[in-house]
C-alpha positions in Angstrom: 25.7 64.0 -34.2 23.9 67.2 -33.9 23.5 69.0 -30.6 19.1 69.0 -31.0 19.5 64.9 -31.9 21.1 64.6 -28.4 18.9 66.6 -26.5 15.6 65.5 -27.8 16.5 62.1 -25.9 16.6 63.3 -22.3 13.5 65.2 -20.8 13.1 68.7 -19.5 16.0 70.0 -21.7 16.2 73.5 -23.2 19.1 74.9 -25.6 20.3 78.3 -25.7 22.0 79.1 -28.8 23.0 77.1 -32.1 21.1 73.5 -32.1 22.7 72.6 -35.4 25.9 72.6 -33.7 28.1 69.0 -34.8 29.1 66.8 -31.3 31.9 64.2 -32.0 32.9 63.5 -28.3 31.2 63.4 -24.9 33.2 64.4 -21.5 32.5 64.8 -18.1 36.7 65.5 -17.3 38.2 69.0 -18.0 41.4 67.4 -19.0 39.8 65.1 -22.0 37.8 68.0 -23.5 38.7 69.1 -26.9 37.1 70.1 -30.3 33.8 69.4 -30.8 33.3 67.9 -27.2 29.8 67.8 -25.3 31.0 68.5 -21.9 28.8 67.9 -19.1 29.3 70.4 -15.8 28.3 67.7 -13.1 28.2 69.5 -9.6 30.1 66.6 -7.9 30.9 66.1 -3.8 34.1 68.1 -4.1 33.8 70.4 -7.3 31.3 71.9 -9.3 31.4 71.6 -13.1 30.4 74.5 -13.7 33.3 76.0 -12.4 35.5 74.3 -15.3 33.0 75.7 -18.2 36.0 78.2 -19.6 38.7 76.5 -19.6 36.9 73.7 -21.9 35.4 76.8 -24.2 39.1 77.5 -24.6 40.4 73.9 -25.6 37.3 74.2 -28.3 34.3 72.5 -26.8 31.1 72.7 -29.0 28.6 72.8 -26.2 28.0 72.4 -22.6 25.1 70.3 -20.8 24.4 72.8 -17.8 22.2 73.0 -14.6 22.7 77.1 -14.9 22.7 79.1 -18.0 26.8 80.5 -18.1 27.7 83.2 -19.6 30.1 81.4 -22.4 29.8 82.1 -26.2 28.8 78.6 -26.8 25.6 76.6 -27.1 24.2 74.9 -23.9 21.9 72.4 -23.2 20.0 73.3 -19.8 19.0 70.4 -17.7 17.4 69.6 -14.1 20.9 67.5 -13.6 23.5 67.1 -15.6 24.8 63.8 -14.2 21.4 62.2 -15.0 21.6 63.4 -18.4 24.8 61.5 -19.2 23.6 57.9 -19.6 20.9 59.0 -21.9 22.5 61.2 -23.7 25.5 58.6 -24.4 23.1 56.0 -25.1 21.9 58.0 -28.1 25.4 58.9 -29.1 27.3 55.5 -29.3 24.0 53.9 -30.9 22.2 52.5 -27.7 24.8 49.5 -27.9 22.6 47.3 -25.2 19.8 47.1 -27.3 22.2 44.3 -29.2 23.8 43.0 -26.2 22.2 40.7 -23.8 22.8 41.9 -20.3 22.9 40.4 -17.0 22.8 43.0 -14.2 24.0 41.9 -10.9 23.5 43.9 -7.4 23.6 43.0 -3.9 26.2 43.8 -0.6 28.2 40.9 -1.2 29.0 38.5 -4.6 28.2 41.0 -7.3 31.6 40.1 -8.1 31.7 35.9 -7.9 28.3 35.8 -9.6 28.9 38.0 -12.5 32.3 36.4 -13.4 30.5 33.2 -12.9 27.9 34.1 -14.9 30.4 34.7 -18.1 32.0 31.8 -18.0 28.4 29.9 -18.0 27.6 31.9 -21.0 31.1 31.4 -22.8 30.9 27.9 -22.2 27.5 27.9 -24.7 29.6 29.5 -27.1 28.2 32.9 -26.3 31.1 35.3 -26.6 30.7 37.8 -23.2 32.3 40.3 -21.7 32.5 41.8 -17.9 32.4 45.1 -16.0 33.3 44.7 -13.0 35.5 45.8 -9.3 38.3 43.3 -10.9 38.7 43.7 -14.5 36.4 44.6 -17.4 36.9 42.0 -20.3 36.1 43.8 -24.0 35.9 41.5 -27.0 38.0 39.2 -25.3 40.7 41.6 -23.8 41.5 42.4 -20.0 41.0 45.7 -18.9 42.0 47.3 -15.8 38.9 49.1 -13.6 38.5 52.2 -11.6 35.5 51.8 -9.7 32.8 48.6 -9.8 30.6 51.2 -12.2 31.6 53.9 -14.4 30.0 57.0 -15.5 27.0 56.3 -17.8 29.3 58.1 -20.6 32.0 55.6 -20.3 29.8 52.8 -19.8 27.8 53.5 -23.0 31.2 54.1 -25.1 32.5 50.0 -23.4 29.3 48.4 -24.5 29.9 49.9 -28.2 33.1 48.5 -28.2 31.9 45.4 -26.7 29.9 44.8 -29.9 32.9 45.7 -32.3 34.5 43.1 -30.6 32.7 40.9 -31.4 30.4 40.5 -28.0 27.1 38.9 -27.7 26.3 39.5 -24.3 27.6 41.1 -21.4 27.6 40.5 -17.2 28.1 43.5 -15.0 28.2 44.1 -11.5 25.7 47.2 -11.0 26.8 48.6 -7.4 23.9 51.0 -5.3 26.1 54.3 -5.8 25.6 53.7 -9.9 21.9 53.5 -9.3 21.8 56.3 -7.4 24.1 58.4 -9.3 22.0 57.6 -12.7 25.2 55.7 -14.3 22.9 52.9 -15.1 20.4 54.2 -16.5 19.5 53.7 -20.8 20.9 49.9 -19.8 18.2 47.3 -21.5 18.8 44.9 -18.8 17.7 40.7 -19.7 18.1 39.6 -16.6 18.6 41.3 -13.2 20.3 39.4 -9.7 20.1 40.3 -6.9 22.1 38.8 -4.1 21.8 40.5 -0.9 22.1 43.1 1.1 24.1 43.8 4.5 25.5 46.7 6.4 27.8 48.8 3.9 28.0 52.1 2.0 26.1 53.8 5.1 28.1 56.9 5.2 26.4 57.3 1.3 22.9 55.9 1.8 22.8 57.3 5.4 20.6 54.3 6.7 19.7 50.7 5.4 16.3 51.8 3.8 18.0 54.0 1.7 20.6 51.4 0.6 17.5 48.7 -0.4 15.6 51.7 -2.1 18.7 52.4 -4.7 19.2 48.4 -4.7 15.4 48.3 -5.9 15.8 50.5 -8.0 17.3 48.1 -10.8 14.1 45.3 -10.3 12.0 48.8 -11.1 13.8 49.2 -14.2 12.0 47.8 -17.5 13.8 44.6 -17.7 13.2 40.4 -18.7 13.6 38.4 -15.7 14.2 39.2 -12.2 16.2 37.1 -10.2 16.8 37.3 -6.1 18.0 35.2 -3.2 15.0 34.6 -1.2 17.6 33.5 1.3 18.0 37.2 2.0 15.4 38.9 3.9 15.7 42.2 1.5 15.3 39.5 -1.4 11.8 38.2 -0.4 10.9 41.5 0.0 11.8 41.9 -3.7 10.0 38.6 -4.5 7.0 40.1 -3.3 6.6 43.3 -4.9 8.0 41.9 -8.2 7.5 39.0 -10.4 10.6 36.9 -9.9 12.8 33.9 -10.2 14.0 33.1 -7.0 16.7 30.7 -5.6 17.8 29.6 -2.4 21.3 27.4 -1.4 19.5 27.1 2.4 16.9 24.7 0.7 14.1 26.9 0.9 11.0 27.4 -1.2 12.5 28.7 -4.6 12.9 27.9 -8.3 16.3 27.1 -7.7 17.5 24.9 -4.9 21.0 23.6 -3.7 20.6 20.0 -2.0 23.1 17.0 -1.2 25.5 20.2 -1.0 28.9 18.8 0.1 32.6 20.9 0.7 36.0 20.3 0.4 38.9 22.5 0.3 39.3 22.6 -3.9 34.9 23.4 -3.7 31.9 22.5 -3.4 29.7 19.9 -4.8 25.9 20.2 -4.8 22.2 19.4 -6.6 20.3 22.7 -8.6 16.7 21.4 -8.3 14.7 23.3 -10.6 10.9 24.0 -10.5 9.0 27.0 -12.1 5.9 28.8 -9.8 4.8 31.7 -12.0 4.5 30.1 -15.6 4.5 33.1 -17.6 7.7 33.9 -17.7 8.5 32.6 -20.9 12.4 32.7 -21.1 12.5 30.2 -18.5 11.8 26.3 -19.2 12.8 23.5 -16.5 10.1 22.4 -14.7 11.1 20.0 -11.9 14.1 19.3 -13.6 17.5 18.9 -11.6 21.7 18.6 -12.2 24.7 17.9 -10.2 26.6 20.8 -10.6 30.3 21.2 -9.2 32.4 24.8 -8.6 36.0 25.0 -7.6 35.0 27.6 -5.2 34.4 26.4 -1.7 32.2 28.1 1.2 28.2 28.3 1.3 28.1 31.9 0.1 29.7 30.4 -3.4 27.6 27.9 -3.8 24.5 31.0 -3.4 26.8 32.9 -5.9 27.0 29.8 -8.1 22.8 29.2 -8.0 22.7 32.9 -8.8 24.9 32.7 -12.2 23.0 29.2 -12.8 19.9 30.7 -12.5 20.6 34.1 -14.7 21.8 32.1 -17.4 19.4 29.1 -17.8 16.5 32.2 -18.1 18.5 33.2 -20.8 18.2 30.1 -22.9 21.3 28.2 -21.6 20.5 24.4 -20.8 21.1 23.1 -17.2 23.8 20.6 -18.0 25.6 22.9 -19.9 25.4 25.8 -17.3 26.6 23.2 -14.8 29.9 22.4 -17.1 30.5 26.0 -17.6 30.6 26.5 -13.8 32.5 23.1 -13.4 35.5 24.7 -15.8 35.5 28.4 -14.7 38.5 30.0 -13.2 38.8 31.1 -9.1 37.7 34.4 -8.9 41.3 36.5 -8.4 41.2 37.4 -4.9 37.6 35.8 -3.6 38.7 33.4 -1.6 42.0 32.9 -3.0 44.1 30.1 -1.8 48.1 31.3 -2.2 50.5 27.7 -2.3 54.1 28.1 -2.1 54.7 24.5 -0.1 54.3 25.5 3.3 52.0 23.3 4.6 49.3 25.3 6.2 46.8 26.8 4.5 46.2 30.6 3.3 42.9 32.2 1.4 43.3 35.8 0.1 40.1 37.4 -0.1 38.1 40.7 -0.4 35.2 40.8 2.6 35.4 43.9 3.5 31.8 44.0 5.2 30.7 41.9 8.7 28.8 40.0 6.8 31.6 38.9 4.4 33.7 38.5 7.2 31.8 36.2 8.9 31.0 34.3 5.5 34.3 33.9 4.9 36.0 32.6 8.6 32.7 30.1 8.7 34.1 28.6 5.5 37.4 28.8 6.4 36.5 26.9 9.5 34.9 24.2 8.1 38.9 23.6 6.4 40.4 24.2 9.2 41.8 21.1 11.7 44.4 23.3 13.4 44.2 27.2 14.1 42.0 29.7 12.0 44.1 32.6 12.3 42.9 36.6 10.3 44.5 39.4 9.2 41.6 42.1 8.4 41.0 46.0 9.0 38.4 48.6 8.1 38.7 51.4 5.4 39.0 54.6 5.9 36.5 57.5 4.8 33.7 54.8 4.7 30.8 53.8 6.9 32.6 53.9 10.3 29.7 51.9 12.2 30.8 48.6 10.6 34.2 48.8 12.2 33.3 46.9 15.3 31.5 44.8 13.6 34.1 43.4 11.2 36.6 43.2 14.3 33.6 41.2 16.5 33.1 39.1 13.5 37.1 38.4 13.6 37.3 38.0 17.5 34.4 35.7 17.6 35.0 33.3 14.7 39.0 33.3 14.9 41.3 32.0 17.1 43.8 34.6 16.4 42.9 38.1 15.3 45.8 40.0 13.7 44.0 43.7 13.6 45.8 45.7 11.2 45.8 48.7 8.6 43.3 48.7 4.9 43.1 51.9 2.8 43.1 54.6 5.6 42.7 57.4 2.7 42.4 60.2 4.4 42.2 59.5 8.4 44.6 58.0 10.8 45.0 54.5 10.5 45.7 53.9 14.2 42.4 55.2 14.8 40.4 52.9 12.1 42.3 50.2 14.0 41.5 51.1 17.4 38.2 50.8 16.8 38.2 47.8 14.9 40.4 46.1 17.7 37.3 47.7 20.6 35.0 45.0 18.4 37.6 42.2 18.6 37.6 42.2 22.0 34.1 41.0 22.4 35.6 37.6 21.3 37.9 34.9 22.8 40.4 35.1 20.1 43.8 36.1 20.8 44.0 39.9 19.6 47.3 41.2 18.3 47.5 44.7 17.0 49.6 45.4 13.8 49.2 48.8 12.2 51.6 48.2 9.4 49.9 45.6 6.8 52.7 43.7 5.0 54.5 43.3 8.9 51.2 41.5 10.4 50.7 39.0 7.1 54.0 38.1 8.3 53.2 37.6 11.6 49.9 36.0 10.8 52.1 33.5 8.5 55.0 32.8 11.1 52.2 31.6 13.9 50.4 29.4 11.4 51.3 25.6 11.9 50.5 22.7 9.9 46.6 22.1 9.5 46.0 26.0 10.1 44.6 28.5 7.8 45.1 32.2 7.8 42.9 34.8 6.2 44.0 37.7 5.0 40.7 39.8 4.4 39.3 43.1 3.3 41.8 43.8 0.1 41.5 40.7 -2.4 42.6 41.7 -5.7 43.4 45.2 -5.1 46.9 46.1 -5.9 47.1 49.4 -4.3 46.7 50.6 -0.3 45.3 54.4 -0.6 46.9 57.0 1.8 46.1 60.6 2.5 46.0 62.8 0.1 45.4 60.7 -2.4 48.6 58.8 -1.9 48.7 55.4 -3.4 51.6 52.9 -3.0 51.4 49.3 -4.9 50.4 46.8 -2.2 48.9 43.3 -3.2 48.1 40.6 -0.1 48.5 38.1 -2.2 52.2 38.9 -3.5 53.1 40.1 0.1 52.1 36.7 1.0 53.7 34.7 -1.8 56.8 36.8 -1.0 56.8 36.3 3.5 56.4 32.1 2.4 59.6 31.8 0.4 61.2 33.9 2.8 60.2 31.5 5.2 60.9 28.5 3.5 64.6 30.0 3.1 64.6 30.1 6.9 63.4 27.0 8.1 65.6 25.1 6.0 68.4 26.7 7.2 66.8 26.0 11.1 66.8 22.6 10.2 70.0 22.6 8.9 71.6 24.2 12.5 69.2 22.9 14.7 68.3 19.1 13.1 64.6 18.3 12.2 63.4 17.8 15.7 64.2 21.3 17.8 62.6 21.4 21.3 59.4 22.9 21.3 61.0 25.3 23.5 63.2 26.7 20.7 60.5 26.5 18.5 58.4 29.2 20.3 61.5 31.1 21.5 62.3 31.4 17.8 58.7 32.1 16.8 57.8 34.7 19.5 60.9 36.2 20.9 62.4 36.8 17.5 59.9 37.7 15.3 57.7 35.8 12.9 60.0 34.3 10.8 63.1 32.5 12.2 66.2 34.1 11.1 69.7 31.8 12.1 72.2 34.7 13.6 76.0 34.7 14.4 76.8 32.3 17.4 73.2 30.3 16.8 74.4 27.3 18.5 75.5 29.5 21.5 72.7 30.7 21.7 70.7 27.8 21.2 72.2 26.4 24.5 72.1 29.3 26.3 68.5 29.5 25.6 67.8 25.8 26.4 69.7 26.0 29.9 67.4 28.4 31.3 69.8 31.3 30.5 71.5 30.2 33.8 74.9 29.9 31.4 77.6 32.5 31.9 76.9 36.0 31.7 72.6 35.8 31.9 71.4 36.6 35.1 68.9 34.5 37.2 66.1 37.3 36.5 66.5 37.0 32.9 66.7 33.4 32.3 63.7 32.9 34.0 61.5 35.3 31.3 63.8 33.7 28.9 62.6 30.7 30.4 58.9 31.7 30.5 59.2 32.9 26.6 60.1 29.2 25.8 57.8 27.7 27.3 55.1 29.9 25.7 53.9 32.2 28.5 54.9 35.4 27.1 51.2 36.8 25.5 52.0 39.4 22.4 50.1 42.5 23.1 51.0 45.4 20.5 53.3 45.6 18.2 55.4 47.9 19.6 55.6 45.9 22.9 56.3 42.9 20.7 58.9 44.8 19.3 60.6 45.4 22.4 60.2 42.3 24.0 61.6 40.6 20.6 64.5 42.9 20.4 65.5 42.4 24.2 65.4 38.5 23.8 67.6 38.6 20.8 70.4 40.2 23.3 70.1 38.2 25.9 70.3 35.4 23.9 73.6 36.1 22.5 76.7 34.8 23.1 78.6 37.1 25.5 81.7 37.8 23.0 79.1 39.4 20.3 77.4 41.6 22.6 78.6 45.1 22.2 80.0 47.2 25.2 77.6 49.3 27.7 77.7 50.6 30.9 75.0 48.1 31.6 77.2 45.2 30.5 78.7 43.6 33.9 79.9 40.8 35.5 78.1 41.1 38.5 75.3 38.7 39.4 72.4 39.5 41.8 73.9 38.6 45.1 76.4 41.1 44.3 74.2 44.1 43.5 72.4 42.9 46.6 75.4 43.6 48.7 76.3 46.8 47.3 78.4 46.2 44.8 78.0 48.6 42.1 79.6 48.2 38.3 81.8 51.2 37.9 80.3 54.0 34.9 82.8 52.9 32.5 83.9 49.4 33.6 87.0 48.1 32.8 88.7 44.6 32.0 88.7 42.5 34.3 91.4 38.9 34.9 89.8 36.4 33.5 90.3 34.4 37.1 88.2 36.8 39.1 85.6 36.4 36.6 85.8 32.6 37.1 85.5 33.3 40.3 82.5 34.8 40.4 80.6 32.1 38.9 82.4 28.7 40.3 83.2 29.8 44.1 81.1 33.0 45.3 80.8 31.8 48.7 84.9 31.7 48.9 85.0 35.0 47.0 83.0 36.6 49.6 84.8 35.5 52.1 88.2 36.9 50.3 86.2 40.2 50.8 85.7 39.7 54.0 81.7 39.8 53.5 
């Protein structure tokens, strides 16, 4: 395409040198320029563009799109900003693919995700072949692809919507995050329909404040588009419903054109009644008129069913009919990692999901708790290099609304993660939960999964789907909750049948917490275990424990013993383990006497390297003091 076709699309362009100059490839990356490339020098956070403008002319770029004129001997396109020039400019290059597509936009804080995926499988269940963009995958004429960021770059999103038609897609659902908006990666989209689900505290170390966050939100309903769609549930969505023309829904049963009543839950989802009504008549694309369906979705919680009415909604203003919009949501998959239940026979329950916001948090231990008989127990942290000022919140919203809060690590990135959790743990303790402190990640899922009993649920928050935890420097080592999970329950399963196996089905509560607290999460049968089982059960009064510690072996037992941090845990855990152990498998130490207290009470000191003693005066010791004394003329 020629250089002059390209820049005629975008305004306030100028080119120095050759228009007539041929473009076969569009790049915004150094390292995928080539011949005949457009590259675009974007002055990012980090790096300017510019800066890169030789080394492309040397690997045989045709032309640059500039915000300075360079001194390189090739043609440039001079723009206000380069980065808003992208989405235009790739529009016109790969044919403006989303003038053929129908596209369903979706922004908001929280369930961008739930409702676009939703929102395919409605429209693949009318026979309309779809794809997704998304934070989990991107789907392309039926194929899985992995993602970078919820967004892309205008460029790449222009070149997946090309190849979304080639593959034979009719329509596509996307999420459409605030930082694409404000970034211009969005831009040249034809939206059909726009959702909006709502907005909460996030993103604030990029928007600076939550005025700034709504205005790049808004910025999608300002867009020329078909139907606008918002949660009217939301305070930022009836401010939306007010200054646009609208479709508006509501799962709190208020005043909207979609309704959720007779909503009931249970742990495989949630059951409720879409009543449908239409207020502004002139929009055309939508046709029930106090109309209404049962609709079911294997997803359970009262934010799903919101995310369900918002997918509903979207599609039946495209032409979809209600009942079968209400099948497609009936059939669709779990979202991978929203709300994720992970089953490996244990008998308690455990829910993988992303919240990552005090607002998802508290969505998603509300629904938890409605589950929950026993113990609603979280494992949840705060990200590094993003908005700091939610970090007490999320660990209020844990203290508050669990009954054990397992603090721990997310992606750190670049700062210290015992920091982030510090201050997430300050939050916490504004609550009445129990607050246990675990920097490393995979350790305190297996902590939070060796508490849990039958009829509790644990939460493992803040990650979802993600595969990777990101470390400084850009460090990134594979890490998925769910997995880590999966992988701690078999382990545990392993050791509780061989519990049962030494101990019988029916172990003393007392062993059951000893085992449990003093040992570590999972219990793990060591050499001598029925030694030490009675040891443990007498009140470590047996032979070679000493009154002071059977009795904190004895408070341990009975449950006294609170966990504070980990390393204390640690410790504490370690220390029982010896004490517990039969006295011919501990290993020699100047500490390791025969003495009891009534002898270091009388001066008796052990000598600094002690040596064998007869067996007899060591029976003596414990069977006749009083006449032992007396042989030593006490």
């Amino acid at each position: 395409m020629r250089l002059a076709t390209l820049a005629a699309v975008a305004d306030g362009t100028r080119i120095v040198g050759d228009p007539e100059v041929e473009v076969t490839k569009l790049a915004y990356d150094s390292r995928k320029a080539g011949p005949g490339t457009l590259f675009f020098c974007v002055v990012g956070e980090k790096r300017d563009g510019h800066e890169f403008a030789p080394a492309v002319v040397e690997a045989g770029a045709a032309a640059l799109v500039v915000e300075r004129q360079l001194e390189v001997d090739v043609p440039q396109v001079v723009v206000p900003s380069a980065r808003a020039a992208m989405a235009p400019f790739a529009a016109a290059f790969w044919g403006d693919p989303t003038a053929e597509l129908k596209v369903i936009g979706v922004t908001g804080t929280n369930g961008k995700t739930t409702t676009a995926y939703l929102a395919r499988e409605i429209l693949e269940a009318a026979g309309i072949q779809t794809g997704l963009m998304g934070t989990v995958k991107q789907v392309v004429g039926g194929v899985e692809e992995p993602v970078e960021r919820t967004t892309p770059e205008g460029i790449d999103l222009q070149e997946t919507f090309r190849r979304m038609l080639e593959g034979g897609d009719k329509a596509c659902a996307m999420e459409v995050s605030s930082h694409a908006m404000s970034l211009h990666r969005a831009d040249a989209i034809h939206f059909d329909a726009a959702v909006f689900t709502n907005l909460t505290q996030d993103h604030l170390d990029f928007h600076g404040d939550m005025e700034d966050y709504f205005a790049a939100k808004r910025l999608l309903f300002e867009a020329d588009l078909g139907v606008r769609i918002v949660n009217v549930d939301d305070p930022y969505g009836r401010r939306l419903a007010e200054e646009f023309e609208c479709l508006t829904f509501s799962a709190e049963g208020a005043d909207a054109d979609f309704r959720a009543a007779d909503v009931e839950f249970d742990a495989a989802g949630a059951s409720f009644t879409v009543l449908m009504g239409r207020k502004a008549l002139d929009i055309s694309a939508f046709r029930p008129v106090n109309d209404e369906v049962r609709v079911r979705t294997g997803m359970p919680g009262h934010f799903n069913v919101a995310n369900a009415l918002g997918a509903f909604a979207a599609a039946t203003a495209l032409g979809v009919e209600p009942e079968t919009a209400a099948a497609g949501l009936a059939a669709a998959a779990r979202v991978p990692g929203r709300f994720e239940p992970i089953d490996e026979g244990q008998g308690f329950a455990v829910l993988v999901d992303y919240a990552h916001t005090p607002d998802s948090m508290e969505n998603v231990l509300r629904a938890a708790r409605r589950l929950t008989p026993g113990t609603l127990i979280s494992v949840f942290g705060a990200g590094g290099d993003r908005d700091k000022a939610k970090r007490p919140l999320m660990g209020r919203a844990g203290g508050v609304l669990s009954d054990l809060a397992i603090v721990t690590s997310d992606n750190p990135r670049s700062e210290d993660p015992e920091t982030i959790v510090a201050e997430v743990a300050g939050g916490a303790r504004e609550g009445e939960a129990e607050l246990i402190v675990e920097v490393d990640r995979h350790a305190a899922i297996a902590l939070a999964l060796g508490r849990a009993r039958p009829g509790d649920t644990v939460v493992i928050a803040g990650k979802g789907h993600e595969q990777g935890q990101e470390f400084e420097g850009g460090r990134k080592i594979p890490f998925d909750d769910r997995e880590v999970a999966r992988e701690e329950l078999r382990k545990g399963r392993g050791r509780a049948g061989a519990r049962r196996g030494l101990l019988g089905a029916a172990a003393p509560r007392g062993d059951r917490l000893l085992g449990r607290r003093a040992r570590g999460p999972l219990l793990r049968p060591a050499r001598g275990e029925a030694r030490r089982r009675r040891v443990c059960r007498g009140g470590g009064r047996g032979r070679g424990v000493g009154r002071g510690r059977g009795a904190r072996l004895r408070r341990v037992a009975r449950g006294r013993v609170r966990l504070g941090l980990r390393r204390r845990r640690s410790t504490r855990r370690a220390a029982g383990a010896r004490q517990c152990e039969p006295a011919r498998a501990r290993r020699p130490g100047p500490r390791r006497h025969r003495l009891g207290r009534q002898d270091l009470g009388q001066g008796h000191r052990p000598h600094a390297a002690p040596r064998p003693r007869p067996r007899q005066r060591a029976e003596l010791q414990h069977r006749d003091r009083a006449a032992a004394n007396r042989a030593r003329g006490a």
